[in-house]
N, CA, C and O atoms as CSV, one atom per row, in Angstrom:
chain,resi,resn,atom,element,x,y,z
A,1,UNK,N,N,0.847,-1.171,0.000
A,1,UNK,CA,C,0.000,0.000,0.000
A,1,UNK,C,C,0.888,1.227,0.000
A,1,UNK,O,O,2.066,1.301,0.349
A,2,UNK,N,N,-0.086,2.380,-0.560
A,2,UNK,CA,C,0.962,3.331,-0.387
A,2,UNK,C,C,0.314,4.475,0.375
A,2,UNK,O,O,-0.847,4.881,0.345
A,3,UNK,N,N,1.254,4.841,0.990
A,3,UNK,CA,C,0.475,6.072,2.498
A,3,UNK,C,C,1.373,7.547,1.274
A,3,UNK,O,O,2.346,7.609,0.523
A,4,UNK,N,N,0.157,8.558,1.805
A,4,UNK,CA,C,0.432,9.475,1.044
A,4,UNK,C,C,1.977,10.650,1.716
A,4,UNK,O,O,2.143,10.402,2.910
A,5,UNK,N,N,2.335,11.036,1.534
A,5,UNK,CA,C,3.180,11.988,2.103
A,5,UNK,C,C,2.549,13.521,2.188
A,5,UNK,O,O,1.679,13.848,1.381
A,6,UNK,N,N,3.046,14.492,3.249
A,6,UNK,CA,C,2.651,15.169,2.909
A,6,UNK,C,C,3.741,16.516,3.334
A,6,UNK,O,O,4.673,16.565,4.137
A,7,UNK,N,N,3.230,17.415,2.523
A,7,UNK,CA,C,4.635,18.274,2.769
A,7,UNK,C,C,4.836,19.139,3.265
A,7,UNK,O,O,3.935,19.921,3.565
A,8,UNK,N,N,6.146,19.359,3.563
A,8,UNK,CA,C,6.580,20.201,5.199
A,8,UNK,C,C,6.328,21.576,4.131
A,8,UNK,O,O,7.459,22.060,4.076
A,9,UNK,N,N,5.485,22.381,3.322
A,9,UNK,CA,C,5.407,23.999,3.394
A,9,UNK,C,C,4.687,24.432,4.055
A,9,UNK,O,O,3.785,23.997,4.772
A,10,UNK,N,N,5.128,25.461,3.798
A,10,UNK,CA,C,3.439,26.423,5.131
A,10,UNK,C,C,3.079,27.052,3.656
A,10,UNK,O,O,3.772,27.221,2.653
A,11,UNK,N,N,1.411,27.382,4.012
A,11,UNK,CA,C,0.632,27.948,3.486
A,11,UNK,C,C,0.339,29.716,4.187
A,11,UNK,O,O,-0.457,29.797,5.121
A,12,UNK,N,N,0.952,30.889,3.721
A,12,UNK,CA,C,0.707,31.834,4.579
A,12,UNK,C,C,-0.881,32.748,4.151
A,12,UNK,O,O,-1.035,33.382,3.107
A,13,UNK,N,N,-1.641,32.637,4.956
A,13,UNK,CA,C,-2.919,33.318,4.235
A,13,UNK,C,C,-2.390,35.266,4.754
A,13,UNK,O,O,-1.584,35.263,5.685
A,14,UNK,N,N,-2.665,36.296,4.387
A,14,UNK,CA,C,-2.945,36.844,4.801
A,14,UNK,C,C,-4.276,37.918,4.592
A,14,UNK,O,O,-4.692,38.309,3.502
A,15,UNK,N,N,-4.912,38.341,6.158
A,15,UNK,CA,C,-6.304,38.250,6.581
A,15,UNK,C,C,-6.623,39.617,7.033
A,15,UNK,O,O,-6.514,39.784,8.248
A,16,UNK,N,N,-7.087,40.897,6.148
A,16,UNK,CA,C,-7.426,42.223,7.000
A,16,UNK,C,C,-8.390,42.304,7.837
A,16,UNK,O,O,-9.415,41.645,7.661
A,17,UNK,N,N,-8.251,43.024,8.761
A,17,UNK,CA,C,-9.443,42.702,9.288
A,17,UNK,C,C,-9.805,44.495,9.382
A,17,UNK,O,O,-8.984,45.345,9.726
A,18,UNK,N,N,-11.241,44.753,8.978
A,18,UNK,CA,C,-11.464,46.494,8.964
A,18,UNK,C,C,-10.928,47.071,10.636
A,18,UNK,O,O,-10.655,46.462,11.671
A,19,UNK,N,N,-10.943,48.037,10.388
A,19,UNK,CA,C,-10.818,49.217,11.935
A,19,UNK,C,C,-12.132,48.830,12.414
A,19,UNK,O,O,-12.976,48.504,11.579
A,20,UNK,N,N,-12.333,48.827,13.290
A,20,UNK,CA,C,-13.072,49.197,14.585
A,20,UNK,C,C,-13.023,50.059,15.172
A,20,UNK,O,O,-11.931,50.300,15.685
A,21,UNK,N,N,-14.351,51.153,15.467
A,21,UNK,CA,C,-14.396,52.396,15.721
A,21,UNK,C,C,-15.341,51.877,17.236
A,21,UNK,O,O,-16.370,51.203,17.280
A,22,UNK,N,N,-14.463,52.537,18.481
A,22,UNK,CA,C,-15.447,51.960,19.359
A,22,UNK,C,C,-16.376,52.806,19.966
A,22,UNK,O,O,-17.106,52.498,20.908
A,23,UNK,N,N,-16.310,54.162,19.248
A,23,UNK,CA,C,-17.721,54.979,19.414
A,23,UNK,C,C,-18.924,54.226,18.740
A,23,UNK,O,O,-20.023,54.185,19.294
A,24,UNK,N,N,-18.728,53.743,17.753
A,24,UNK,CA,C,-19.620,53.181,16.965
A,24,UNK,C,C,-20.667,52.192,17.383
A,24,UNK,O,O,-21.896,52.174,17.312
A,25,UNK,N,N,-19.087,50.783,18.174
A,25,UNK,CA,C,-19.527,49.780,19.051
A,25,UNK,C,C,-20.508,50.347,20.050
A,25,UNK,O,O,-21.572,49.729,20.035
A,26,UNK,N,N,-20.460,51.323,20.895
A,26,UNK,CA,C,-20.957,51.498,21.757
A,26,UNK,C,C,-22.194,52.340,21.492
A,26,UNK,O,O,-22.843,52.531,22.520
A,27,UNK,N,N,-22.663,52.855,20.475
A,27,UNK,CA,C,-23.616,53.173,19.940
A,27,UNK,C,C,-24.345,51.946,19.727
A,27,UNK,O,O,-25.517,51.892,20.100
A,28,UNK,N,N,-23.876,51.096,19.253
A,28,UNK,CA,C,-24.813,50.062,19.090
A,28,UNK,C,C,-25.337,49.236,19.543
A,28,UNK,O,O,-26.265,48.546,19.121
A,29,UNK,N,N,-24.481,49.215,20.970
A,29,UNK,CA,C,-24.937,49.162,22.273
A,29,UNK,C,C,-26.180,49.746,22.828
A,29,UNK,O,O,-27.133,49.065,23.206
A,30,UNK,N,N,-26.134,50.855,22.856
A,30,UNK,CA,C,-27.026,51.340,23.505
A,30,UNK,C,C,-28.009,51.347,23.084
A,30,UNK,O,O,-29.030,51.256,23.765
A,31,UNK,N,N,-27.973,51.502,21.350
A,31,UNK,CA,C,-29.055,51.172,20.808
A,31,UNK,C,C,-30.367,50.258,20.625
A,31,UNK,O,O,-31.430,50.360,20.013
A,32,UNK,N,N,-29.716,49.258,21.517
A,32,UNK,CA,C,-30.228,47.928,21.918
A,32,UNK,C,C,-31.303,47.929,23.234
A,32,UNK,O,O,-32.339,47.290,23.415
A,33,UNK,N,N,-30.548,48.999,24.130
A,33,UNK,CA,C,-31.040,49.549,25.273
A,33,UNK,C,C,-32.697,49.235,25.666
A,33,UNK,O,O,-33.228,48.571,26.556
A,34,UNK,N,N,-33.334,50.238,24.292
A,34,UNK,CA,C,-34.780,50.556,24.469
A,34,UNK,C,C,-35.532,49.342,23.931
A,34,UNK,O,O,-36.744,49.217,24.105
A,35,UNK,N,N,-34.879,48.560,23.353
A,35,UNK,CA,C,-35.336,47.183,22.885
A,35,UNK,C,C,-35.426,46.161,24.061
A,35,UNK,O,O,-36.529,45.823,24.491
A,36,UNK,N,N,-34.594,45.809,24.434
A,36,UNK,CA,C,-34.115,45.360,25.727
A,36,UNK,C,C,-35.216,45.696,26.935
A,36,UNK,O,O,-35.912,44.833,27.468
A,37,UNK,N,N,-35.239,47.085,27.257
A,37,UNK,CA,C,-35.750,47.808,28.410
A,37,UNK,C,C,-37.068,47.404,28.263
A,37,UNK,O,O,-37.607,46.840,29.215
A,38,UNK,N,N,-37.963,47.682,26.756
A,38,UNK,CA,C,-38.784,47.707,26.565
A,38,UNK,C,C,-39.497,45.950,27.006
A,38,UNK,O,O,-40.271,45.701,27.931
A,39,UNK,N,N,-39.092,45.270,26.304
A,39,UNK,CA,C,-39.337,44.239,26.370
A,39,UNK,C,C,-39.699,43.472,27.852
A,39,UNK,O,O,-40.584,42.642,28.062
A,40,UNK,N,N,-38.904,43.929,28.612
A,40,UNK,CA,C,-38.683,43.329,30.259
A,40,UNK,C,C,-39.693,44.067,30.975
A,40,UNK,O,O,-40.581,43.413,31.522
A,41,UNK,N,N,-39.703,45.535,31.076
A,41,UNK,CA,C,-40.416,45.912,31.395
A,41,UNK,C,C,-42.320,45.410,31.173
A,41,UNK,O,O,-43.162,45.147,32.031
A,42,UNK,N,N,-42.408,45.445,29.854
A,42,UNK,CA,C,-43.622,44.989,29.346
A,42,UNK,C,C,-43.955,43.756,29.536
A,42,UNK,O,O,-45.081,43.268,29.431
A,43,UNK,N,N,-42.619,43.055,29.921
A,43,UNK,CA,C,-43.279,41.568,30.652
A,43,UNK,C,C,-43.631,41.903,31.889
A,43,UNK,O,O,-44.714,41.502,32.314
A,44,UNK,N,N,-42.710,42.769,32.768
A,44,UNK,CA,C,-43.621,42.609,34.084
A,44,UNK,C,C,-44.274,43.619,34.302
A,44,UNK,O,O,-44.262,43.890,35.503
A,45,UNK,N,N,-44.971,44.467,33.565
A,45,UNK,CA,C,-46.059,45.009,33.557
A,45,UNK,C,C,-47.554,44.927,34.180
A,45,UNK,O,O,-48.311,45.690,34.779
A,46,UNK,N,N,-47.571,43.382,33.644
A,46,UNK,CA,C,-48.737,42.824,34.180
A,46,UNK,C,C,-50.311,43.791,34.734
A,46,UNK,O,O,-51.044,43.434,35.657
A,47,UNK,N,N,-50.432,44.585,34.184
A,47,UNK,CA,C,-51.949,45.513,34.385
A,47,UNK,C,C,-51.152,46.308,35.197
A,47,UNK,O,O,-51.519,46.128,36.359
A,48,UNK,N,N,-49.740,47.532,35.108
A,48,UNK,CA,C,-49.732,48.156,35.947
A,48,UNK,C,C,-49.625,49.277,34.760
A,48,UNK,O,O,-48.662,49.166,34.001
A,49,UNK,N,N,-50.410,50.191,34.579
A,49,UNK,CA,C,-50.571,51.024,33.298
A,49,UNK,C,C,-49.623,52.053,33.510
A,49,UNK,O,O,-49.196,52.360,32.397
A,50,UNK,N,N,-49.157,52.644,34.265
A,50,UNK,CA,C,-47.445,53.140,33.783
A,50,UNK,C,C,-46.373,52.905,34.007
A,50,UNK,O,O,-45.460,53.702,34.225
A,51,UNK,N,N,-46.330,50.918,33.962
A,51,UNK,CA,C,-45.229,50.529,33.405
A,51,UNK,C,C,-45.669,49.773,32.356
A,51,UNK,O,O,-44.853,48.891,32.091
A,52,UNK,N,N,-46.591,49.766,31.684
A,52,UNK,CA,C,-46.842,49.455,30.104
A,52,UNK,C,C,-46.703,50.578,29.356
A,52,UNK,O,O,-46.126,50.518,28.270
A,53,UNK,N,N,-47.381,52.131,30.001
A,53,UNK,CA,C,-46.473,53.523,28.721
A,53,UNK,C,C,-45.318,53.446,28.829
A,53,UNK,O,O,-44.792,53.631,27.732
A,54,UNK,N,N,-44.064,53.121,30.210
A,54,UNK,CA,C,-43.387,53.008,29.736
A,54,UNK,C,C,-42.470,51.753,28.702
A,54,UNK,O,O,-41.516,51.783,27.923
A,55,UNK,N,N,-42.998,51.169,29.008
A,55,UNK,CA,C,-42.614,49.824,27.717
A,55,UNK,C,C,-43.424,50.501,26.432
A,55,UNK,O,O,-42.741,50.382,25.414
A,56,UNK,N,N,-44.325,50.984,26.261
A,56,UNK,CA,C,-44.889,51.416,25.028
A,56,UNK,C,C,-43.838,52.290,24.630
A,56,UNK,O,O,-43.363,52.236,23.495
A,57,UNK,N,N,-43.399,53.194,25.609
A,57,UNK,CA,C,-42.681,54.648,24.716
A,57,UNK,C,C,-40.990,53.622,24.576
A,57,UNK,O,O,-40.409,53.709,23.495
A,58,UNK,N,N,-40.260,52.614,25.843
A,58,UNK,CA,C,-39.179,52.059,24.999
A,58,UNK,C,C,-38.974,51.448,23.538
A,58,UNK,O,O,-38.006,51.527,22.781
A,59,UNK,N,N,-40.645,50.588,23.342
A,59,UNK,CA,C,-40.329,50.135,22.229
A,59,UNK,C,C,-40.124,50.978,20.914
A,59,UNK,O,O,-39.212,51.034,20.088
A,60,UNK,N,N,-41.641,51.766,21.089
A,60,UNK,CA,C,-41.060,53.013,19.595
A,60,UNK,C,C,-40.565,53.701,19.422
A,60,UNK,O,O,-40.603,54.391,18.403
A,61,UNK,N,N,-39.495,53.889,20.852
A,61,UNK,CA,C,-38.026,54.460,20.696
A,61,UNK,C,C,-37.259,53.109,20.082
A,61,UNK,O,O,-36.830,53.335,18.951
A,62,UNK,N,N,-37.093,52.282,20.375
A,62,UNK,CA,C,-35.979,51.332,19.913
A,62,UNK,C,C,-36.851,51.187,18.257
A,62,UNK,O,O,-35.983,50.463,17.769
A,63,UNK,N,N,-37.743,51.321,17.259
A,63,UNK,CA,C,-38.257,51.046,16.354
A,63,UNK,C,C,-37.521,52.490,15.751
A,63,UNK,O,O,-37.007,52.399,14.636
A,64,UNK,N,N,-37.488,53.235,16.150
A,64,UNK,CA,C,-37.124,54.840,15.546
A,64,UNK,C,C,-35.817,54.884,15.113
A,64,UNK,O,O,-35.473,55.628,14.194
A,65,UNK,N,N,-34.654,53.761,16.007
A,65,UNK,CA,C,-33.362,53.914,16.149
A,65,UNK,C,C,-33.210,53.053,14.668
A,65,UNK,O,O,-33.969,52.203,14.202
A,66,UNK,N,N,-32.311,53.442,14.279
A,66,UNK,CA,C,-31.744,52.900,12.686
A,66,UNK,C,C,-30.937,51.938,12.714
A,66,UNK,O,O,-29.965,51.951,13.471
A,67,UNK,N,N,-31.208,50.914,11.873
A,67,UNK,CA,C,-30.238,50.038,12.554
A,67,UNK,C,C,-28.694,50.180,12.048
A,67,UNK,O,O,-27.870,49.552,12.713
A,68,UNK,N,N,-28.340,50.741,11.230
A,68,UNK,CA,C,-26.723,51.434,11.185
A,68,UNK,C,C,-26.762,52.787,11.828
A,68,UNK,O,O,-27.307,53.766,11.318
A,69,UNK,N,N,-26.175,52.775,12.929
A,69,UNK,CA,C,-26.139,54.230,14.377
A,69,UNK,C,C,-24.842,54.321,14.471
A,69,UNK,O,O,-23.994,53.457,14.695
A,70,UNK,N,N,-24.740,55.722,14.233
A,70,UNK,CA,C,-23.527,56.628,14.687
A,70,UNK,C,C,-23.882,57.687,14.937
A,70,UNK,O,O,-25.079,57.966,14.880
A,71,UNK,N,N,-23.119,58.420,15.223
A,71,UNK,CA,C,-23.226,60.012,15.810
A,71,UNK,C,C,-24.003,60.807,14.663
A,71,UNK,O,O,-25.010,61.366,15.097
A,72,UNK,N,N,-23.836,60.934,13.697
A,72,UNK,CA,C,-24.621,61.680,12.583
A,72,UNK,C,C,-26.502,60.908,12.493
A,72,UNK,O,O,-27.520,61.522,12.175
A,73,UNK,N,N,-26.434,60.083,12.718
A,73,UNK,CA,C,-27.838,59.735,12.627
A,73,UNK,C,C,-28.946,59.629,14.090
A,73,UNK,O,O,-30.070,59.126,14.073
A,74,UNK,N,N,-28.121,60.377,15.536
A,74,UNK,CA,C,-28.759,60.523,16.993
A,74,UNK,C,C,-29.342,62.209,16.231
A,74,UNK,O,O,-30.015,62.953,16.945
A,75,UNK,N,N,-29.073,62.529,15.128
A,75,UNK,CA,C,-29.512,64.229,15.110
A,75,UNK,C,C,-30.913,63.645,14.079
A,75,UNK,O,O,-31.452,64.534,13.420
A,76,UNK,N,N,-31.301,62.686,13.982
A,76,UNK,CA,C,-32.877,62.454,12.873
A,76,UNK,C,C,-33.874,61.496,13.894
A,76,UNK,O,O,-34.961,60.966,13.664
A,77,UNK,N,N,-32.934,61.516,15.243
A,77,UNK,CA,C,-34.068,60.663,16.050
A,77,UNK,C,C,-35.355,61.384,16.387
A,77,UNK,O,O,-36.472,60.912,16.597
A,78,UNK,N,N,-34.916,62.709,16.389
A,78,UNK,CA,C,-36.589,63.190,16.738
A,78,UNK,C,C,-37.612,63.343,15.390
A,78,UNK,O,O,-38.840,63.282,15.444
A,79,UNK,N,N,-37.061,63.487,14.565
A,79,UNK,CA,C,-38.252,63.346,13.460
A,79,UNK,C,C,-38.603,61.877,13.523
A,79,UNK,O,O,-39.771,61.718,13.170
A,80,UNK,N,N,-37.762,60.307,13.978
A,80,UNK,CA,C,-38.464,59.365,13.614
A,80,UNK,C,C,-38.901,59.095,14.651
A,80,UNK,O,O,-39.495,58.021,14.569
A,81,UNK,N,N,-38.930,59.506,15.626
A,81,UNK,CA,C,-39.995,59.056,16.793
A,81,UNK,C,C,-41.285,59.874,16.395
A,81,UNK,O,O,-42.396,59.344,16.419
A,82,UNK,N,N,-41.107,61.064,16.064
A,82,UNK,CA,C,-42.672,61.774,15.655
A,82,UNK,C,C,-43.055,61.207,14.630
A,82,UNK,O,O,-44.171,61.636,14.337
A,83,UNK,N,N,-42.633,60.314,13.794
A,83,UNK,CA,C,-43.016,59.325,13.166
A,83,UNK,C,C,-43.731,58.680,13.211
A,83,UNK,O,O,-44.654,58.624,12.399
A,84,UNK,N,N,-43.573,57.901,14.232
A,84,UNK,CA,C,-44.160,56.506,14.958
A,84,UNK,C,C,-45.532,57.362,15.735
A,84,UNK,O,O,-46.595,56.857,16.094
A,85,UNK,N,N,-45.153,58.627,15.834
A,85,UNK,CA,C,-46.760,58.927,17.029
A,85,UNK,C,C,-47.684,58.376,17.044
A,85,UNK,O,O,-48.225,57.928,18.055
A,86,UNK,N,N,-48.253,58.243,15.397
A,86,UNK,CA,C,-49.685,57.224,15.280
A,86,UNK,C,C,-49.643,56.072,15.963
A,86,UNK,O,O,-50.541,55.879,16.782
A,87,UNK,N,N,-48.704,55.159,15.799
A,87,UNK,CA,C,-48.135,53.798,16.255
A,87,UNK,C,C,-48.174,53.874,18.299
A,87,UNK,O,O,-48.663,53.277,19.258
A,88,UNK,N,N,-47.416,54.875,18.021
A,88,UNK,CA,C,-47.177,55.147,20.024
A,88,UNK,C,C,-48.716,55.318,20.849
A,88,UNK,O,O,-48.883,54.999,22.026
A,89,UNK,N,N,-49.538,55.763,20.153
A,89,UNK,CA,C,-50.711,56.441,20.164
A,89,UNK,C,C,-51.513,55.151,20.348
A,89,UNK,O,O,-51.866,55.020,21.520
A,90,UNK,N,N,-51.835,54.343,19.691
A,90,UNK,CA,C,-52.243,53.583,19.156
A,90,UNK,C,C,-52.286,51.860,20.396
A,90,UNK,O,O,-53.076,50.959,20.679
A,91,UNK,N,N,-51.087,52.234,20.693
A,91,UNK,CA,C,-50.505,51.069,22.066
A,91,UNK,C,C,-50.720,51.610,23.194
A,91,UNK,O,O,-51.231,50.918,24.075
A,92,UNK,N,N,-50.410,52.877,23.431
A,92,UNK,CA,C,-51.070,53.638,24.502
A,92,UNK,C,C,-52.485,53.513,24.866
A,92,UNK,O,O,-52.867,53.358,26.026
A,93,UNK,N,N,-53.386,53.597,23.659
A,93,UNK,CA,C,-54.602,53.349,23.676
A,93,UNK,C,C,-54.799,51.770,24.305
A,93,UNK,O,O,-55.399,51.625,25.370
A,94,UNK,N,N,-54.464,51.063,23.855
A,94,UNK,CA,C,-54.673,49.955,23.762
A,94,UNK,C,C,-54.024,49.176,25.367
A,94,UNK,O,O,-54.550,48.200,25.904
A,95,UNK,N,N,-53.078,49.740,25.763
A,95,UNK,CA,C,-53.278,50.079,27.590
A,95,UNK,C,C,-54.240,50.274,28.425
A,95,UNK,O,O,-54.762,49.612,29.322
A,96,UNK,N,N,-54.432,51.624,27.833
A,96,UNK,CA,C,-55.527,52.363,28.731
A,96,UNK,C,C,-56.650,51.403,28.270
A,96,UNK,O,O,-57.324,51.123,29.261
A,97,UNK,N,N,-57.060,50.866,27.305
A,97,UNK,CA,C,-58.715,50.437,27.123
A,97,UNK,C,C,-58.557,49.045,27.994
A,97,UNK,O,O,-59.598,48.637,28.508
A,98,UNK,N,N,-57.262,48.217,28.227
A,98,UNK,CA,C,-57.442,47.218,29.083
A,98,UNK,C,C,-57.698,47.612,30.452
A,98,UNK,O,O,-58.572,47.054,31.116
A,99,UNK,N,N,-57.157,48.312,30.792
A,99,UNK,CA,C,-57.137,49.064,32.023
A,99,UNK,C,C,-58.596,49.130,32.787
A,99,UNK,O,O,-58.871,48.862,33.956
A,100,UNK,N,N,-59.311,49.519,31.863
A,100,UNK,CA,C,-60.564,49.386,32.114
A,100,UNK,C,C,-61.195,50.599,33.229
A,100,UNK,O,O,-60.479,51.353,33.888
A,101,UNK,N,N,-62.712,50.577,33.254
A,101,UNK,CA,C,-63.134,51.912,33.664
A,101,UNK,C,C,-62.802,53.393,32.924
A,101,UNK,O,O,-62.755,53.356,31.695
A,102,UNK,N,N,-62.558,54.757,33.613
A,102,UNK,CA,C,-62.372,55.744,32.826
A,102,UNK,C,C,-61.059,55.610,32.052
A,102,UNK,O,O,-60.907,56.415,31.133
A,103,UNK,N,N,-60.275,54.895,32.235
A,103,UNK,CA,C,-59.306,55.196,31.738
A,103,UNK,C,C,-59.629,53.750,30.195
A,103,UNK,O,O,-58.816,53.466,29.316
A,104,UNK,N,N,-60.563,53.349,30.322
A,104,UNK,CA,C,-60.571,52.785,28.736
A,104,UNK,C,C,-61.090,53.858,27.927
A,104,UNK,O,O,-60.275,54.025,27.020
A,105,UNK,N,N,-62.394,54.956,27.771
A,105,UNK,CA,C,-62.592,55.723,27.371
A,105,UNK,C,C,-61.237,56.930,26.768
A,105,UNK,O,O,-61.146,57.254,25.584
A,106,UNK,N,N,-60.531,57.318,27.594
A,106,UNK,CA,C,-58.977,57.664,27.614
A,106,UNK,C,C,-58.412,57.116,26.048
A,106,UNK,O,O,-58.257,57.676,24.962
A,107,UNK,N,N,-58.233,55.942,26.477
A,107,UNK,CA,C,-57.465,55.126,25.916
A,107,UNK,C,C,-58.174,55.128,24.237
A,107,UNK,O,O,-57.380,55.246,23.304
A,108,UNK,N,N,-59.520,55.007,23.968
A,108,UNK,CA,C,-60.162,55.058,22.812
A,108,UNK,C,C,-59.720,56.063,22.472
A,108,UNK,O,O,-59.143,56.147,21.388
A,109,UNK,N,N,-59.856,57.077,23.267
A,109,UNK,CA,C,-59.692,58.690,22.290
A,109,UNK,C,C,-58.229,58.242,21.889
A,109,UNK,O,O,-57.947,58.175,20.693
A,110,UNK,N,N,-57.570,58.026,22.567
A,110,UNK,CA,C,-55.970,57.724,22.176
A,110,UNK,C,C,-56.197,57.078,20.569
A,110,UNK,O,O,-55.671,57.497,19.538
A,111,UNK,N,N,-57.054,56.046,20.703
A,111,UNK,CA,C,-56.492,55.102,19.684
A,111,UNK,C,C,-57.363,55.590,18.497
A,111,UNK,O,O,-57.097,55.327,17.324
A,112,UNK,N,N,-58.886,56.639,19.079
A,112,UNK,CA,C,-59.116,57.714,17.423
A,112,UNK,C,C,-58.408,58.965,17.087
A,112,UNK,O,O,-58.715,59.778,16.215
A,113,UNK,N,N,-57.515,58.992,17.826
A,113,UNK,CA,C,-56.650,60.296,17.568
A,113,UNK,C,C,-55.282,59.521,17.114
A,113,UNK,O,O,-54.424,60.387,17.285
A,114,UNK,N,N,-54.796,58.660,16.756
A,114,UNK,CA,C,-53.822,57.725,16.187
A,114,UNK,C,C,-54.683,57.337,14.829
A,114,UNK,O,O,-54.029,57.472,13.795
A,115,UNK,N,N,-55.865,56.938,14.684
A,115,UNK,CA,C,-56.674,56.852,13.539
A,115,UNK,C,C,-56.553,57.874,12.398
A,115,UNK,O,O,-56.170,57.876,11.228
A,116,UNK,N,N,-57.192,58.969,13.524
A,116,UNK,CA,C,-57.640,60.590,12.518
A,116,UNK,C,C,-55.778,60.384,12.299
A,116,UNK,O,O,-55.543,59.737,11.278
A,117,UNK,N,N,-54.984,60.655,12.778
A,117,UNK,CA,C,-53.077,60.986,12.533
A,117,UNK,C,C,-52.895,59.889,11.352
A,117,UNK,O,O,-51.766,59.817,10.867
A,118,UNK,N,N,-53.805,59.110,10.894
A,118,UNK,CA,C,-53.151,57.956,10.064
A,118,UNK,C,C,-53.717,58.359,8.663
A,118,UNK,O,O,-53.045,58.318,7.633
A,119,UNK,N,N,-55.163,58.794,8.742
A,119,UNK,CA,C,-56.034,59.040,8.199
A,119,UNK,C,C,-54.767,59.895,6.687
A,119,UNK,O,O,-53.608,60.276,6.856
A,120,UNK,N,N,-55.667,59.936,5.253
A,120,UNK,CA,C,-54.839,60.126,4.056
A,120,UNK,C,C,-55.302,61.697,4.056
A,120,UNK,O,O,-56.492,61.934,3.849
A,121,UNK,N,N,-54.639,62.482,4.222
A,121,UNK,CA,C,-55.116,64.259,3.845
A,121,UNK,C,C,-55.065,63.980,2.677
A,121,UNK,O,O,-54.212,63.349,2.053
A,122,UNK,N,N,-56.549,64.736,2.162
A,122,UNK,CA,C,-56.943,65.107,0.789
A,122,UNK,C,C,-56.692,66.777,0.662
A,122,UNK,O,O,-56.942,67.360,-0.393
């Protein structure tokens, strides 16, 4: 039989690897934050209606955030959260109407004033 040999070269790869900017990293960090926050919070929420606005307002902050974040794009966060108002509006409502009693009434107007905001201007 014959056993193969094999041979003593080296193979040298070489491998760039980009810069790493760790303002960047850490932007994207944080960015994660209101996703995160939101989420936990809104689990233990459980019928306590302002810690569901606040899980309502983490999440459509973390929906607003872009998902490529750096310093030039924290200056367009306030137009995309006024974005989402209908949306924010809308979950808010939808709090308050579980909530039940006056504060479901509340909560409707919330969720026809997220309607009329959605509504197509002619």
């Amino acid at each position: 039989m014959h056993t193969p040999t094999v041979s003593s070269a080296m193979i040298l790869v070489s491998v760039t690897l980009p810069a790493i900017d760790p303002g960047s990293v850490v932007l994207r960090l944080v960015a994660l934050l209101p996703l995160i926050g939101g989420y936990m919070v809104a689990r233990e929420s459980r019928g306590s209606l302002p810690l569901e606005i606040i899980a309502v307002v983490l999440l459509v902050l973390a929906t607003a955030i872009p998902p490529a974040v750096n310093a030039l794009t924290l200056t367009s966060l306030g137009p995309a959260i006024l974005e989402r108002a209908p949306a924010a509006l809308l979950l808010l409502g939808l709090a308050f109407v579980r909530d039940g009693g006056f504060r479901m009434i509340v909560g409707l107007a919330l969720m026809a004033v997220s309607g009329l905001i959605l509504l197509p201007q002619a």
